[in-house]
Steps between C-alpha positions, in 0.01 A plus 500: 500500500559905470293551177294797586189319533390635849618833422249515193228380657558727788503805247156320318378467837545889566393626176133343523483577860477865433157490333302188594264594709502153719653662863681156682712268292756222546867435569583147526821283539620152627526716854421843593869603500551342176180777369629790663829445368436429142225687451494812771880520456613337173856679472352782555236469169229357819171632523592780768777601288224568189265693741800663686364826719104356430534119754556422834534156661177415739292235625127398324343253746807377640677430111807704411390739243647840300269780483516660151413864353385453144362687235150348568504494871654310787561166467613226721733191434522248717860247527439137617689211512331205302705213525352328776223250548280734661615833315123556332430584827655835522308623158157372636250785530621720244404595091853574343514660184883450401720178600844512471654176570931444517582182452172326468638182430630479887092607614261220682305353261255209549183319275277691843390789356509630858795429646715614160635811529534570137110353475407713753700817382268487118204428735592852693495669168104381337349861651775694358449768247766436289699161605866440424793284618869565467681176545895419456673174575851348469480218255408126660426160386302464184223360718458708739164585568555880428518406154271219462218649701566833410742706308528222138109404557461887471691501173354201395119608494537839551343769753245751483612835573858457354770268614935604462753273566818607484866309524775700667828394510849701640537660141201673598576650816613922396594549870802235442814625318579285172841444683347390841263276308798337340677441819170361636457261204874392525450330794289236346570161324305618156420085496318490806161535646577804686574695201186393351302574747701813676655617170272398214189506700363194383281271701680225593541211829737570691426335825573080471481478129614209332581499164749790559736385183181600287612834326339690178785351270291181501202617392527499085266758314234401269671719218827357523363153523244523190809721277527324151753588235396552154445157392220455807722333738517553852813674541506419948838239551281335756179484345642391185703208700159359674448129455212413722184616772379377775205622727398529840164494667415595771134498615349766735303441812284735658703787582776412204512531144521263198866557310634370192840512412729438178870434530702475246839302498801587231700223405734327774331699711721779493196757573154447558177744645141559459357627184104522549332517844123532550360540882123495532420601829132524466234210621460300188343152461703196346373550148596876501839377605578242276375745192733688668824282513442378101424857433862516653688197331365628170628849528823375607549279221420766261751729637750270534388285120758161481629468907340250601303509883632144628363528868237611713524491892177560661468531918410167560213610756205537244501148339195593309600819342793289374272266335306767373780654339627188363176448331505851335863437407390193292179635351735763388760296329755663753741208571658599784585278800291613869697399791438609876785716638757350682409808782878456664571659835405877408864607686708289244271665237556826652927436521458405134350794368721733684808291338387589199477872516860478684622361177266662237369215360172571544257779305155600465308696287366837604124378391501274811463801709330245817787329535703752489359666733457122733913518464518863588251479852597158617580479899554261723266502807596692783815357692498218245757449235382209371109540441361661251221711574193428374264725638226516235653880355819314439490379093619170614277361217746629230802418712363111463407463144875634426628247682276203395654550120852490618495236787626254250771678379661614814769285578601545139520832483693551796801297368493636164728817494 
């Protein structure tokens, strides 16, 4: 994407290199080319371009480096590819005060503290005097470990010192004419990925996704669907013509999740989706969970007073769970039926969904942001389009509880126009 991003961190680098009084810092990218060109060059906004008449180009023990005049002294910046296995090993030795990283998604990273280069680079920074990092990154899968590990964990629980995140996109780019950023953006299918990722800068799969018929059209928001008139009546044609729920369950192991999921049918079967998810991801024991699921079936059937739940499909794997929530049901006075899942080949389940988004048949509600996002990240495994991958980051968990609830109903719902 040309949104800017490298150019302002280049100028953020520059601006707090002139009076920190740390002397070597850090250049990084997925190679040392790739570093030297986006951030020594940069169209011409690079780092030797900011110090222009106070750098040179050198060597510091044998690493590429730019030699810069500042306000508070010489200081030294040294370029390094880290996109290789054994890239730490070219920052070994030294305390770096500043780390600018382009396109950190694309470093080495790795659970060895050692052997990561981006573990290693914060490592290289604990005797500086006044640590920073400047990072920018193309968007990538929703699950990529930049995110997960770093950048949305970061925003999550915050970070001493100060933490910005910032989303560029082409419209922010001032070095791009509004007529050449028209003729850029023309060459896109606005419905694709591409856009989304390239145009709109949104994190999205690209690579071997799978529910590619998925788009934001079928994703209903909570204000539209909970809209009553004057008289209190839901005013939503859909929500207004639902007849009946199922649920799914699908039990977690020990690297899944636990995932309940609603669907709700209209009549003939004209449209159906899921209205309430809950995902617990935590460890939990079985009591917890079955407080859990009745917690569940008696919020749904307050939000949805007079449809009546006729059917619950449980993975039939955990026998005594299913027991257990049978009992609860009963000591409830919830009559609803329990049945084990009919767990189909997952490909026919897979074919089924992406019929459905083909013909728009299916919705969901924007509060069941997990499976949104399972339908958004999805991917087959590498060189395989006809596995799922299941990977333990993967939300398969979601992905299975949706289709428990409408296993029943498929062969229905595909004839019906």
């Amino acid at each position: 994407m040309r949104a800017g991003k490298t150019i302002d961190n280049c100028i953020a680098f520059a601006l707090n290199l002139e009076y920190t009084t740390d002397k070597i810092h850090l250049a990084s990218g997925s190679t040392l080319a790739n570093a030297k060109l986006n951030v020594g060059e940069c169209n011409g906004f690079g780092l030797e371009h900011q110090f222009k008449g106070r750098c040179h180009w050198g060597k510091f023990k044998d690493n590429e480096a730019l030699y810069i005049q500042t306000k508070t002294g010489e200081k030294i910046v040294i370029f390094v590819g880290g996109g290789k296995a054994d890239s730490y090993k070219k920052i070994l030795g030294n305390s770096y005060g500043f780390w600018i990283a382009t396109e950190v998604n694309e470093h080495y990273d790795c659970e060895e503290s050692k052997e990561s280069f981006i573990k290693v680079a914060f490592a290289r920074q604990l005797a500086s005097n006044n640590p920073k990092w400047f990072w920018d990154l193309n968007p990538s899968n929703p699950l990529a470990d930049i995110y997960t590990k770093y950048i949305d964990l970061w925003a999550k629980n915050g970070l001493i010192g100060g933490y910005n995140y910032q989303h560029f996109t082409i419209f922010d780019n001032a070095a791009i004419t509004e007529q050449r950023k028209q003729e850029i953006i023309s060459q896109y299918d606005p419905t694709s990925i591409w856009y989304q990722r390239d145009i709109l800068g949104k994190r999205v799969v690209a690579e071997g996704l799978i529910y590619r018929e998925f788009k934001d059209y079928h994703i209903i928001k909570m204000q539209d669907w909970n809209a009553i008139d004057e008289k209190g009546n839901y005013t939503h044609p859909i929500r207004k013509a639902l007849k009946f729920i199922t649920i799914g369950v699908d039990f977690g192991g020990n690297i899944s999740a636990h995932s309940f999921n609603a669907t709700g049918f209209t009549n003939q079967f004209r449209k159906f989706g899921t209205i309430k998810q809950k995902r617990i991801a935590k460890r939990i024991d079985d009591k917890e969970l079955i407080e859990e699921f009745i917690k569940f079936i008696k919020e749904l059937k307050e939000e949805y007073p007079g449809i009546n739940i006729i059917d619950i499909r449980c993975d039939s794997a955990e026998q005594t769970l299913i027991a257990g929530f049978e009992r609860a049901l009963r000591e409830n006075r919830l009559a609803i039926p329990i049945n084990n899942a009919i767990k189909g080949e997952i490909l026919n389940r897979i074919r089924f969904y992406c019929k459905m988004f083909s013909t728009n048949k299916y919705f969901i509600l924007e509060c069941c942001e997990p499976l949104i996002m399972a339908f958004k990240t999805a991917i087959w495994e590498k060189d395989k389009n006809d596995i799922r991958l299941d990977d333990g980051k993967q939300d398969v968990d979601s992905l299975d509880g949706q289709e428990y609830s409408t296993e029943p109903y498929q062969d229905v719902l595909v004839q019906i126009n």
